[in-house]
Every structure is written in C-alpha cells, then in structure tokens.
N, C-alpha and C positions, 0 to 999 in steps of 0.2 A: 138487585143493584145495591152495592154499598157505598154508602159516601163515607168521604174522610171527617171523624167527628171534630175535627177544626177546622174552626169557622175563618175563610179567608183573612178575614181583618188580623185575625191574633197571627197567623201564620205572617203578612208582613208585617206587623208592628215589634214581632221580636227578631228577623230580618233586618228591618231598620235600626234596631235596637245594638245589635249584634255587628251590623257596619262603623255605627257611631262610634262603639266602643274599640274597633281597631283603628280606627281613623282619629280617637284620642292618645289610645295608645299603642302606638307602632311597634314590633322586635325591631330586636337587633340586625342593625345591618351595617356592613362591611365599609360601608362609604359613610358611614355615621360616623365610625370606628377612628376614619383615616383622617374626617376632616377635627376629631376631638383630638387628634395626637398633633397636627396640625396648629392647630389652635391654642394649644399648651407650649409646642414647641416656639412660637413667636411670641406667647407672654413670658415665654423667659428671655430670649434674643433680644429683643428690639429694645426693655431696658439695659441688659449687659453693653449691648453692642454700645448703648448710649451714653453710658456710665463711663466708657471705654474710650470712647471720643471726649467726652466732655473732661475727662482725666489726662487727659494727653495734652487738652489745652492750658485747664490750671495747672500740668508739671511745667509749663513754659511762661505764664505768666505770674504765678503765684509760686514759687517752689518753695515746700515744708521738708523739716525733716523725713517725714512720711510721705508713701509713692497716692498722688492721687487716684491715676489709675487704677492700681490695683484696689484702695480704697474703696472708688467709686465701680468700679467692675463688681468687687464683693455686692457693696449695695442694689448694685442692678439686678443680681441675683433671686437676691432675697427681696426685693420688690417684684420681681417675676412670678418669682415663687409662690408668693403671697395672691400676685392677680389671677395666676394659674387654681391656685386654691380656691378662691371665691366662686372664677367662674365654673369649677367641678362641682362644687357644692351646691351652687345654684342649677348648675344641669342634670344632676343627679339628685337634686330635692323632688323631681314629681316620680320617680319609684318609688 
C-alpha cells in the first residue's frame, strides 16, 4: 500500500492558497469589459452634456463675443477626459 507523500495539511494550505490568489486577482471578463467602456463613456457625457446646458444658458444671459456653448462643451470634454483618465489609471494600477 502506497500513500501519497503529501501530507494533507500542505495539500489544502496551497488549495487555499491557490483560491485566494484568484479571488484577488480575477481574468478578464466580458462584463468587466462593458461596464469599463460604460463608465468612460459617462465621464465624458455628463460633463459635455453639462457644459452644453450650462452654455446655452450664459449665451442668453451673459452674451460674449465668443459662443459659450461651444466654449463650455469643449471644456466638458476635456474635464471628461481628464476624469476618464484618472479613473483608468487608477483601475489599471493593480496589474
């Protein structure tokens, strides 16, 4: 009769071992995928969109030679942009 020369405990202690480490760190997956394109796609939107609204209101009460709108749409942009960036960089710092 041959026994297995390892000894239970090391068999699940790297088991456990071997769980925790997928359970820190997950693959890739498809619905990670959709809610990151997601989640870029409304830190651009919701300042443009806002930029957009709030320009439409100073072109009515405040008029410049320059369109606020478009001014503030630009800016919206590029504050998206910028919050998009941050938050990739910080979801993409634990690989």
């Amino acid at each position: 009769m041959t026994r297995d020369p390892e000894k239970p405990a090391d068999k699940i202690a790297r088991q456990a071992k071997r769980m925790k480490s997928t359970r820190d760190h997950p693959g890739p997956s498809p619905l990670r995928g959709i809610g990151t394109f997601g989640m870029i796609g409304w830190s651009i939107a919701v300042p443009t969109v806002g930029g957009a609204f709030l320009g439409l209101w100073l072109d009515r009460v405040a008029p410049q030679a320059f369109s606020w709108t478009i001014a503030l749409i630009l800016a919206g942009v590029v504050l998206g942009a910028f919050i998009a960036a941050v938050w990739i960089s910080k979801e993409g710092g634990d690989r």
